[in-house]
BAVOZA-71800 format. One record per atom (N, C-alpha, C): residue in three letters; x, y, z. Coordinates in steps of 0.05 Angstrom, whole numbers, padded with zeros to 5 digits, always signed. Layout:
N
alaXYZ ...
% end
This chain:
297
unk+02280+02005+01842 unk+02297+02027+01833 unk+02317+02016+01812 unk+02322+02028+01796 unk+02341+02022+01763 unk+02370+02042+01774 unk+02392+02021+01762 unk+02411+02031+01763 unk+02417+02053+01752 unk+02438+02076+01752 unk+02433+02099+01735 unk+02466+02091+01714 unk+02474+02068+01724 unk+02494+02057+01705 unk+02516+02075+01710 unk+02547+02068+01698 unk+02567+02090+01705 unk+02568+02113+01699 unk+02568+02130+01715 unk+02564+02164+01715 unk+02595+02175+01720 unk+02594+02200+01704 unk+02620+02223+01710 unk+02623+02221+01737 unk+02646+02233+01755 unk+02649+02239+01778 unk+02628+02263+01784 unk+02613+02258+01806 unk+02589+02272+01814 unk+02602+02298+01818 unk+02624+02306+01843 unk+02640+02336+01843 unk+02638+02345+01816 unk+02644+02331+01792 unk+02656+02344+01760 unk+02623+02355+01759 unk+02601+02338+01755 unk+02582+02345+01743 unk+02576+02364+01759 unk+02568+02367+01783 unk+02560+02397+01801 unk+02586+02417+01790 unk+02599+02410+01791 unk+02615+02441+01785 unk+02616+02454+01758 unk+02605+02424+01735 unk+02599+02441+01710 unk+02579+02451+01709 unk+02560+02441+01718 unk+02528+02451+01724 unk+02528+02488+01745 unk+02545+02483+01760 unk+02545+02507+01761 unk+02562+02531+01752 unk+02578+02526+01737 unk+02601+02547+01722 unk+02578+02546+01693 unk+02561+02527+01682 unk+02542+02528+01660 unk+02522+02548+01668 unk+02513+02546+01696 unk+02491+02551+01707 unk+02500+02589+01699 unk+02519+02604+01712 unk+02531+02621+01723 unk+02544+02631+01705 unk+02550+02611+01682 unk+02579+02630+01658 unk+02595+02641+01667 unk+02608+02635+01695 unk+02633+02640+01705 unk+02642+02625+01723 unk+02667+02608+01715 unk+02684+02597+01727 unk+02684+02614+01754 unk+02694+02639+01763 unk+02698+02654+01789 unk+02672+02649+01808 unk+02652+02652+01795 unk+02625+02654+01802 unk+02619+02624+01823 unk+02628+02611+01801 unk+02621+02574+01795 unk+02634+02567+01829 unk+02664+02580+01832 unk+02689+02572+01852 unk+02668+02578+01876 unk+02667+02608+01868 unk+02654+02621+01902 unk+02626+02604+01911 unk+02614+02598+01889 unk+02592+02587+01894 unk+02587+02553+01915 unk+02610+02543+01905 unk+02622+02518+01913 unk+02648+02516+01939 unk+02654+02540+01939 unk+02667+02543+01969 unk+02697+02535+01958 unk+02705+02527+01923 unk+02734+02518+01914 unk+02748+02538+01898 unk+02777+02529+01892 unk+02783+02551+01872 unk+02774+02554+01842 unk+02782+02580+01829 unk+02768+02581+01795 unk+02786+02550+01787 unk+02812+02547+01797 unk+02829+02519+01789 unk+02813+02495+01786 unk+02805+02500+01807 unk+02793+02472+01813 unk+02775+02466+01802 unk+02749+02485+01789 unk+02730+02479+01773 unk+02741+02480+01744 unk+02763+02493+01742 unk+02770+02489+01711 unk+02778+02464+01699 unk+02796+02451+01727 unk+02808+02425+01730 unk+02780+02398+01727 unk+02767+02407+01752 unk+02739+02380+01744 unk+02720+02389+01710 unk+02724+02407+01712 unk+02711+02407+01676 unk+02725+02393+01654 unk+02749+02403+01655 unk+02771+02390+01641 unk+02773+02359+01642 unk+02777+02351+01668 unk+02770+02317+01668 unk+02746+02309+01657 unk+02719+02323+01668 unk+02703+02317+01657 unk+02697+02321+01617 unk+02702+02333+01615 unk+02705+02334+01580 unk+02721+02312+01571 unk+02751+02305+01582 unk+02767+02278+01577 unk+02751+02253+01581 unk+02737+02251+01596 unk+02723+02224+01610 unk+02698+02218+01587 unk+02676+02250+01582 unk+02667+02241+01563 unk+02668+02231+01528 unk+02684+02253+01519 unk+02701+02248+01497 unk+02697+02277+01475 unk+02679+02297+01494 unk+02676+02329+01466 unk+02682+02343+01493 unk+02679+02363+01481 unk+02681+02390+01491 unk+02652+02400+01499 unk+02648+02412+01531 unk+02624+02423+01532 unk+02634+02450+01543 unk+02647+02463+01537 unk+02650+02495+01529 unk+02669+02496+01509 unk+02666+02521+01495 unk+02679+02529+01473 unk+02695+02549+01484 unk+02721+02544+01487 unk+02733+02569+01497 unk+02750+02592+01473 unk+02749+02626+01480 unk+02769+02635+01464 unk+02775+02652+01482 unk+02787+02675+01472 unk+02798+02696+01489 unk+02778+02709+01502 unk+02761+02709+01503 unk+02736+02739+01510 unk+02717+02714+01533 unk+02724+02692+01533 unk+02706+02675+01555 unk+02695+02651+01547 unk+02684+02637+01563 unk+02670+02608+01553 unk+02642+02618+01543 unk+02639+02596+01529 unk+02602+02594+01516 unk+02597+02562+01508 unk+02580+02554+01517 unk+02567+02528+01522 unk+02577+02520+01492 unk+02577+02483+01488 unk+02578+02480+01468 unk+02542+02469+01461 unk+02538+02451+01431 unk+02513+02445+01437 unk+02511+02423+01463 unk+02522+02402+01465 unk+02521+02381+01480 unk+02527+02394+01512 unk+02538+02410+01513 unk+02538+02418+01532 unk+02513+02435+01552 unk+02510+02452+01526 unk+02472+02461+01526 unk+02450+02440+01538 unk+02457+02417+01528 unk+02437+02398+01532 unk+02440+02386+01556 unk+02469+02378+01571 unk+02482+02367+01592 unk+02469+02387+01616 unk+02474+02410+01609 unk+02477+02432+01626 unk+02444+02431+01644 unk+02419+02430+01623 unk+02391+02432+01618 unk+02380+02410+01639 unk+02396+02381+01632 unk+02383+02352+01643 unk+02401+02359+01674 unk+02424+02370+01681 unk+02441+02367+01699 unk+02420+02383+01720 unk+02420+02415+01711 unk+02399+02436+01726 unk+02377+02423+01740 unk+02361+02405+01713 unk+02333+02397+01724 unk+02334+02383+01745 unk+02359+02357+01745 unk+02345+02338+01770 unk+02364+02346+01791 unk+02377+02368+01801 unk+02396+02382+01817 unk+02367+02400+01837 unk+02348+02406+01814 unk+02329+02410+01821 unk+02308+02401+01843 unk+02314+02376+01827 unk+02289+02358+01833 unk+02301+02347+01859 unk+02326+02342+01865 unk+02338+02337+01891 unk+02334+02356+01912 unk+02348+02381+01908 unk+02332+02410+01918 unk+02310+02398+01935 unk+02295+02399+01915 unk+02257+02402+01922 unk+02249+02387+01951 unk+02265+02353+01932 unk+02248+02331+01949 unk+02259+02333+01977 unk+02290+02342+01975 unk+02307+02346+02007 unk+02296+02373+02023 unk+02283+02393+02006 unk+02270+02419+02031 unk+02241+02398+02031 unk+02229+02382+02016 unk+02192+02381+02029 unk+02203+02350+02049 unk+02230+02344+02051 unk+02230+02322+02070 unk+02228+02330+02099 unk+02250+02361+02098 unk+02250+02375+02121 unk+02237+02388+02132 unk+02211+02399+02112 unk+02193+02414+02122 unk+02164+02396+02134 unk+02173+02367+02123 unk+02143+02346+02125 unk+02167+02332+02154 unk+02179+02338+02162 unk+02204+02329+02190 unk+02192+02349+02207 unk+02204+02378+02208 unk+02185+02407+02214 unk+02161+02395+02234 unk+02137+02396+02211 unk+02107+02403+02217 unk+02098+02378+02189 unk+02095+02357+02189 unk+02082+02342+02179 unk+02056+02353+02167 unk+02055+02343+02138 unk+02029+02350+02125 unk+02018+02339+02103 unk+01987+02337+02103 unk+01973+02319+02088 unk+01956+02321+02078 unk+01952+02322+02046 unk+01934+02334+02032 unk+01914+02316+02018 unk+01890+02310+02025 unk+01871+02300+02022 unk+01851+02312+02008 unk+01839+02295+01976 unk+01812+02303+01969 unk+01788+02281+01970 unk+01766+02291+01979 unk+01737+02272+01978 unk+01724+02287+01953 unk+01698+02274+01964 unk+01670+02284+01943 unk+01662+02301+01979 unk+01645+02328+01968 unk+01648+02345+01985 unk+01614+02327+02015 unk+01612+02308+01997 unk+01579+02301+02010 unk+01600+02273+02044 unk+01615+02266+02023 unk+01631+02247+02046 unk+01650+02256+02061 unk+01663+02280+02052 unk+01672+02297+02066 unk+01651+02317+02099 unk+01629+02322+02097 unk+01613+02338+02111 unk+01603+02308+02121 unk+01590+02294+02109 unk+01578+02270+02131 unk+01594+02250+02149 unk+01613+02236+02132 unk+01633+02215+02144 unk+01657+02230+02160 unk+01668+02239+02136 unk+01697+02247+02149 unk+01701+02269+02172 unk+01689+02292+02162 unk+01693+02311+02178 unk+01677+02306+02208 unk+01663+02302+02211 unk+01655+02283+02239 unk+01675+02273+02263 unk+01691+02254+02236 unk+01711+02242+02256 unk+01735+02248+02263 unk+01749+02271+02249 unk+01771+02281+02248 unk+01786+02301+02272 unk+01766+02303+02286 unk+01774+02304+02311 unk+01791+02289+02328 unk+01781+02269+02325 unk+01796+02236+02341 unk+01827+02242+02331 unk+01831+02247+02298 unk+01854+02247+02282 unk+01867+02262+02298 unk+01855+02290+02297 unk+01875+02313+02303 unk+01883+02300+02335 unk+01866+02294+02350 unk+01874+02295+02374 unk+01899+02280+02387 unk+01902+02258+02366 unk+01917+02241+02370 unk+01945+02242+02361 unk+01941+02260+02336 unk+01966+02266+02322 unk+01967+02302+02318 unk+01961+02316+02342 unk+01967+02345+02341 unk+01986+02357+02319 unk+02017+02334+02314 unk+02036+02353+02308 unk+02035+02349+02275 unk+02009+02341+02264 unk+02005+02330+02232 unk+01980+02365+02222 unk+01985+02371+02208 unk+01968+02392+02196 unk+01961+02381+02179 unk+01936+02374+02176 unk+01912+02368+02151 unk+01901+02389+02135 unk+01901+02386+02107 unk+01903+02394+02089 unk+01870+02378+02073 unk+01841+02392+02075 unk+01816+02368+02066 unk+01812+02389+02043 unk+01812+02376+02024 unk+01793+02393+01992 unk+01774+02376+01992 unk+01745+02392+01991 unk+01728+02377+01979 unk+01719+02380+01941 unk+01709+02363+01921 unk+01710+02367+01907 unk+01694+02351+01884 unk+01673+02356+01870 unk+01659+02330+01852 unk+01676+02332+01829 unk+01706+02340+01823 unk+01717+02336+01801 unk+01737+02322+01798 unk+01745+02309+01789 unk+01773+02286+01794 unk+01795+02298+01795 unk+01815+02311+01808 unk+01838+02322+01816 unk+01859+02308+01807 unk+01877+02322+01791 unk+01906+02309+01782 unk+01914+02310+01811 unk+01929+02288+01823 unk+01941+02280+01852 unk+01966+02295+01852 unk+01986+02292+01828 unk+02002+02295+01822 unk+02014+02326+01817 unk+02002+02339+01796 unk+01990+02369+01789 unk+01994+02386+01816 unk+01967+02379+01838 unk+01960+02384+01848 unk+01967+02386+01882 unk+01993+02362+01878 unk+02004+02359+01915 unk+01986+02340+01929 unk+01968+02334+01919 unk+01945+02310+01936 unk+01962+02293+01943 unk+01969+02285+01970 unk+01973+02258+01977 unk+01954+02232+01980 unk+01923+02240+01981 unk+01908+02215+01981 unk+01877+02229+01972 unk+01869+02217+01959 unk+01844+02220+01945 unk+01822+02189+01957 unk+01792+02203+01960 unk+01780+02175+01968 unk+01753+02186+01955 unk+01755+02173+01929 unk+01747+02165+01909 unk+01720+02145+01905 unk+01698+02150+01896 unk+01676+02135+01888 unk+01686+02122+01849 unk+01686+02093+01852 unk+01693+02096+01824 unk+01694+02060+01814 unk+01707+02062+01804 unk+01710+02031+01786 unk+01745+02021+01795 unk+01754+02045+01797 unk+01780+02037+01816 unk+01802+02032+01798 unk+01801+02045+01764 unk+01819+02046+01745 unk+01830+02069+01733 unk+01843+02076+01752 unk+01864+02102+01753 unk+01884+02104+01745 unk+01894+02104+01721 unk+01917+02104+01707 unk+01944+02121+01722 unk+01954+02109+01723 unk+01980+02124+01733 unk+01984+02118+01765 unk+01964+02110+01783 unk+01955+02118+01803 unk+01951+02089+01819 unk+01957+02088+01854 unk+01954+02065+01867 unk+01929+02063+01877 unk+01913+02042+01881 unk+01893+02042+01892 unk+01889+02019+01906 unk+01867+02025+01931 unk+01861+02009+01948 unk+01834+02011+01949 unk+01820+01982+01955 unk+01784+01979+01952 unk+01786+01985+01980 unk+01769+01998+01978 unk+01765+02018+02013 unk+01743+02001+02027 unk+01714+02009+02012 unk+01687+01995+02029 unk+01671+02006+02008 unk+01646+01987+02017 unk+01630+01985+01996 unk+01599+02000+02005 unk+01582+02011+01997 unk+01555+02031+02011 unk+01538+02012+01997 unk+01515+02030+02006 unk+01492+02020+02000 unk+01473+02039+02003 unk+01450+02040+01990 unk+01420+02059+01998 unk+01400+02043+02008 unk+01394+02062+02023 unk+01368+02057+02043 unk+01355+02081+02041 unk+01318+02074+02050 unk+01301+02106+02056 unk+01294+02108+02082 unk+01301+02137+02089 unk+01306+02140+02115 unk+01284+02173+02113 unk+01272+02178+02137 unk+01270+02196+02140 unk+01267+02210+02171 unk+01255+02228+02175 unk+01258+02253+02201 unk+01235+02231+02221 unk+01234+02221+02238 unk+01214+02210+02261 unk+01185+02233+02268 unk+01200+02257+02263 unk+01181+02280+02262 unk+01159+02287+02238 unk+01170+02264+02215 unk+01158+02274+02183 unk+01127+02282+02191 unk+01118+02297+02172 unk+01094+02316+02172 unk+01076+02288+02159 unk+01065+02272+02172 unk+01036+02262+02149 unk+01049+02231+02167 unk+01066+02230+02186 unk+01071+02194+02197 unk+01090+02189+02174 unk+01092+02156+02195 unk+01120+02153+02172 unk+01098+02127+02164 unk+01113+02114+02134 unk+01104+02099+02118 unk+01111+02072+02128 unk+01096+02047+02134 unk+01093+02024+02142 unk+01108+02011+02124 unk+01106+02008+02099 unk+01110+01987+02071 unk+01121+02009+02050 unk+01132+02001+02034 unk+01144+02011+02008 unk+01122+02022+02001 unk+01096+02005+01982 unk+01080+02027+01970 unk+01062+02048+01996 unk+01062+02058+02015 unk+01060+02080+02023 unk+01070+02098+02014 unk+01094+02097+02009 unk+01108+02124+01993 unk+01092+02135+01968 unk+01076+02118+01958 unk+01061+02130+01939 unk+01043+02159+01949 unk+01049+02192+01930 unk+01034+02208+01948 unk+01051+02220+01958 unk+01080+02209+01978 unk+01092+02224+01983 unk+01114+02246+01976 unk+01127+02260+01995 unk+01154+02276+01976 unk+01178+02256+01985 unk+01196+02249+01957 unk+01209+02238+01959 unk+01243+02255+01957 unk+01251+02254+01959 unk+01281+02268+01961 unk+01293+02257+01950 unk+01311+02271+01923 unk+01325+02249+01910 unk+01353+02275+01907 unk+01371+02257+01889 unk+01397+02266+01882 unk+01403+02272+01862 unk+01407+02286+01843 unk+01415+02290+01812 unk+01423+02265+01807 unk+01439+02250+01819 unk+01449+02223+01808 unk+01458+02189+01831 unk+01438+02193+01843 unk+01428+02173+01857 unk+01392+02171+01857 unk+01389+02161+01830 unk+01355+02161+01822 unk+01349+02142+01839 unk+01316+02140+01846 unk+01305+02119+01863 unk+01296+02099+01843 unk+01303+02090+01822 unk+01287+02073+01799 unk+01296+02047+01809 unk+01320+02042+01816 unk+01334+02020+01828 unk+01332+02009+01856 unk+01316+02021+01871 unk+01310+02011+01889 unk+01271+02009+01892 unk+01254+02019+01872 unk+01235+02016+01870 unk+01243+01983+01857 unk+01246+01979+01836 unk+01257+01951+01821 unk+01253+01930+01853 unk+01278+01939+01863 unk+01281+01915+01893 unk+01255+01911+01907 unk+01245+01929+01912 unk+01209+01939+01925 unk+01188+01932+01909 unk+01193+01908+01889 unk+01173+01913+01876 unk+01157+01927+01857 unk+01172+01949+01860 unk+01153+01977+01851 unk+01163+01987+01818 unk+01165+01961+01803 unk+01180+01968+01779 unk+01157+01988+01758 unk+01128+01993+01763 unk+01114+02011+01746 unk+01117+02029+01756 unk+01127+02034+01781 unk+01129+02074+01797 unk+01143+02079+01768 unk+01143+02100+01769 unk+01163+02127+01749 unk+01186+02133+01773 unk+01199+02149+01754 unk+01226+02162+01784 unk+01212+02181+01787 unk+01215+02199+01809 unk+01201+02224+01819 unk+01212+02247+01808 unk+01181+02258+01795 unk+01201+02286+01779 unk+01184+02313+01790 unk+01183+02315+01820 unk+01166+02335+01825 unk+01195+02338+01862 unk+01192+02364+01868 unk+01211+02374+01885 unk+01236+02381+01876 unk+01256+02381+01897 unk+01273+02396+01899 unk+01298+02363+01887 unk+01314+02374+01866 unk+01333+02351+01860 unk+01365+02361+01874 unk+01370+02355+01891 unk+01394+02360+01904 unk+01428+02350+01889 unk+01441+02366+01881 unk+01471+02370+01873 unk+01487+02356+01888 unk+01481+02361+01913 unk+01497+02346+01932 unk+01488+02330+01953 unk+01502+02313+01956 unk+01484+02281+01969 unk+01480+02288+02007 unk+01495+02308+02011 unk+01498+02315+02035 unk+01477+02335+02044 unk+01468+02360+02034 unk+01438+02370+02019 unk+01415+02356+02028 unk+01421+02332+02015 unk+01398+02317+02014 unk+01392+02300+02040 unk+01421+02303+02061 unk+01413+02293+02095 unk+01398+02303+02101 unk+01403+02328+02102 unk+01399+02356+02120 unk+01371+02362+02112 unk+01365+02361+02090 unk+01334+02367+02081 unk+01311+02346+02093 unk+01320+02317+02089 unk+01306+02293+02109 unk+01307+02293+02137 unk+01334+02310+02138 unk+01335+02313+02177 unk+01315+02329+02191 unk+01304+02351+02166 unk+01295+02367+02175 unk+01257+02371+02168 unk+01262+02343+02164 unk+01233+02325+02159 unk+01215+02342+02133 unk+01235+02349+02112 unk+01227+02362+02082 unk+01215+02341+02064 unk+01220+02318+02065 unk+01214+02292+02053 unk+01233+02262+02063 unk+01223+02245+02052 unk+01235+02220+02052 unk+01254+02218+02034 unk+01279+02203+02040 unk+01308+02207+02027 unk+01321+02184+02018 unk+01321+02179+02004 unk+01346+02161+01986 unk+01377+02166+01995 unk+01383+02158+02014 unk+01409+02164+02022 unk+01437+02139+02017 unk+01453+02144+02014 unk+01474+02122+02019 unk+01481+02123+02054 unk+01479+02094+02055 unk+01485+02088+02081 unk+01516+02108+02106 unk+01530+02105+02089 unk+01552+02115+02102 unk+01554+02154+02117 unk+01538+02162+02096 unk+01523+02191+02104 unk+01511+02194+02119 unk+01489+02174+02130 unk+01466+02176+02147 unk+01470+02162+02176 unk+01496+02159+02183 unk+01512+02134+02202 unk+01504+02150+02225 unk+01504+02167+02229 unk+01508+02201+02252 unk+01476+02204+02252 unk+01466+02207+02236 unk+01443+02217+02237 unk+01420+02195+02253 unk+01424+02164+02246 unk+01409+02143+02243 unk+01418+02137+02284 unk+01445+02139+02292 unk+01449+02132+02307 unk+01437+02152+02332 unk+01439+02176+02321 unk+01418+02193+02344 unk+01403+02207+02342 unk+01379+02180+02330 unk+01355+02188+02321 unk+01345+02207+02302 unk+01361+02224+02293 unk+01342+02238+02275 unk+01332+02237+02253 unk+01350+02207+02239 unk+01339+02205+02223 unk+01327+02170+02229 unk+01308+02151+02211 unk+01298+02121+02220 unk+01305+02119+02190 unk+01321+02090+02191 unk+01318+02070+02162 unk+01285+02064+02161 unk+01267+02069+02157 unk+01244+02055+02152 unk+01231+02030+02136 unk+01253+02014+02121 unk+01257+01991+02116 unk+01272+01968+02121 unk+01275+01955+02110 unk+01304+01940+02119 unk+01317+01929+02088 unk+01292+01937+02066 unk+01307+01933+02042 unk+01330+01954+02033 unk+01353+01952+02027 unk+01381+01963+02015 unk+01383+01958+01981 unk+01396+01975+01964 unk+01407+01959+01943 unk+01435+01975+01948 unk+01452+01958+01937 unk+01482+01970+01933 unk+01490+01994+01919 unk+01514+02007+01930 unk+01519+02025+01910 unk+01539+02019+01882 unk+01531+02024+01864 unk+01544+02007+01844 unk+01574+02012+01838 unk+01584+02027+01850 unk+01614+02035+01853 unk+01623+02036+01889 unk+01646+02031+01893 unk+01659+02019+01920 unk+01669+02049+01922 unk+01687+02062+01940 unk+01703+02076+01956 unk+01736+02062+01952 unk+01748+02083+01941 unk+01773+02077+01935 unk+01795+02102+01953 unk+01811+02077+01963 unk+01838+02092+01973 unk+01860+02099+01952 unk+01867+02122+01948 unk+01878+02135+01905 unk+01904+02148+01926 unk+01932+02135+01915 unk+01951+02156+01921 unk+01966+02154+01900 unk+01986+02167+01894 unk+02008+02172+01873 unk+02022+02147+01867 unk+02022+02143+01886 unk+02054+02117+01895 unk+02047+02086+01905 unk+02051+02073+01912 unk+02043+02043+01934 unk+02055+02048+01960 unk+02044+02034+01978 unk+02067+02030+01999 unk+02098+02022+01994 unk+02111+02038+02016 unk+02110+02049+02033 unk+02106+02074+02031 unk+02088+02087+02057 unk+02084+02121+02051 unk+02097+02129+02066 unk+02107+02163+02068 unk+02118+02175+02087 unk+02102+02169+02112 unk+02112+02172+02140 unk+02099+02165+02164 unk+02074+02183+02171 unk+02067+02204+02161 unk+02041+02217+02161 unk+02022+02209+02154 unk+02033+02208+02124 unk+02004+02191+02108 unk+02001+02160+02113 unk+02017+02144+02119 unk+02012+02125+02131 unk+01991+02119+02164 unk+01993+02140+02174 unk+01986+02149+02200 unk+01958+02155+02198 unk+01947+02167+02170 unk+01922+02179+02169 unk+01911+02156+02156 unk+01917+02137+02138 unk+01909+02110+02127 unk+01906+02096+02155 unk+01912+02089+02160 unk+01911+02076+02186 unk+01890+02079+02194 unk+01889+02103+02200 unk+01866+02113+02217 unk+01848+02108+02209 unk+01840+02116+02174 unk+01812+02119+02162 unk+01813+02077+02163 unk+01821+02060+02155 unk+01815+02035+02161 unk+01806+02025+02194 unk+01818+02040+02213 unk+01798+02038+02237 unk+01777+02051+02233 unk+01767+02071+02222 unk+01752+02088+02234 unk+01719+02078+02216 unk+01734+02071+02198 unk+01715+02040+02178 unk+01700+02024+02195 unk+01722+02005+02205 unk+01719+01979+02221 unk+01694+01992+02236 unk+01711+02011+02251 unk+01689+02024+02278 unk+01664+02028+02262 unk+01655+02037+02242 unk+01630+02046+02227 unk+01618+02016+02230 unk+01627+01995+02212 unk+01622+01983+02210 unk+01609+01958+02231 unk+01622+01960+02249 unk+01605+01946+02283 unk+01583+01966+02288 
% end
């Protein structure tokens, strides 16, 4: 934090700020619980202390001077901004609250899954989940934590390397035609892909660098889509690991390899600020780094 260096008497500046605010000294008094004296008096010092005049007085009443126009403008704003931050301290005191955006596919597979455990533990926190494939101003927007697929260079913005995925092909134990022994079995089959998780990069790992990518079926928008369609034994799936965690564990869906390739971008923890966070959002970080660990055993 930066010093704000020697300042007017704070009483002077609130009472010019609000006789500026109001254009009446009377107004200014009642407003402040003092006499019209008394604000005429802290203006007055305050004009001596700085060295002009910030009202122009004549017979018929005051009217700002320019500098005073300008004083008046910067004074309002962060009188404001005090305002603000002292009602969302009392209202996040209140009923605590926390506004969170994903990508809507890790939101429906990972997160929302587990958020039960959250609520249960911390009843008196109200969660706030956007899902969303578009990058959200944090700021703009009230987001306290964004968790981010990306390169992890967010201007303006704190970040934390969360965890890292991977793809695997997985499909339904029920699939229509058996499941495939070896990579080239899949030749022939329906493959399930993602607008933008192509299978070219893991044919490469498989050997299979003359396949083509598959341009016949259904190309899914959203990576979560593309569980539910393999769950439901529609084809074999290109999934990222962390989606298919629920599914793989009770049975419905089988890794049918044991080859992986990476996902070429990590999972990022994105907030406004660094530590320290208010005790909510600290509370929900927490959590999502256990709830990792736990994935991860």
């Amino acid at each position: 934090m930066k010093s704000p260096g020697r300042l007017p008497s704070l009483p002077a500046l609130r009472a010019f700020e609000a006789a500026a605010r109001l254009g009446n000294m009377a107004q200014a008094a009642a407003e402040l619980f003092v006499t019209p004296g008394a604000i005429s008096h802290q203006i007055k010092a305050l004009e001596a202390q700085l060295g002009y005049p910030l009202f122009a007085r004549d017979g018929r009443g005051v009217k700002l001077t320019v500098e005073g126009t300008r004083l008046a403008g910067v004074l309002n704003g962060a009188l404001l901004s005090v305002a603000g931050e002292i009602e969302a301290i009392r209202r996040e005191r209140e009923r605590p609250r926390i506004v969170v955006t994903c990508l809507p596919s890790f939101a429906a597979k990972w997160l929302t899954p587990r958020l039960r455990d959250f609520i249960e533990r911390h009843p008196d926190i109200e969660l706030w989940l956007h899902s969303s494939k578009t990058r959200e101003d944090l700021v703009a927007q009230g987001i306290d934590l964004a968790i981010r697929v990306g390169h992890g260079n967010y201007p303006g913005l704190y970040t934390q390397h969360f965890v890292e995925d991977e793809f695997l092909v997985v499909a339904s134990p029920t699939l229509t035609g058996g499941l495939p022994q070896q990579p080239a079995d899949l030749q022939g089959r329906v493959l399930l892909r993602s607008d933008n998780e192509p299978w070219r990069r893991w044919f490469d790992a498989a050997g299979l660098a003359d396949w083509p990518e598959p341009t016949q079926g259904v190309v899914f928008n959203d990576s979560a889509l593309l569980v539910q369609a393999a769950t439901e034994g529609q084809g074999i799936a290109l999934a990222r690991r962390l989606l298919v965690e629920e599914e793989i564990a009770s049975g419905k869906l089988l890794q049918l390899f044991p080859l992986t390739v990476p996902l070429d971008m990590p999972y990022w923890l994105v907030t406004t600020t660094p530590p320290p966070y208010r005790p909510a959002l600290q509370l929900f970080i927490d959590w999502l780094w256990q709830q990792m660990r736990d994935s991860a055993r």
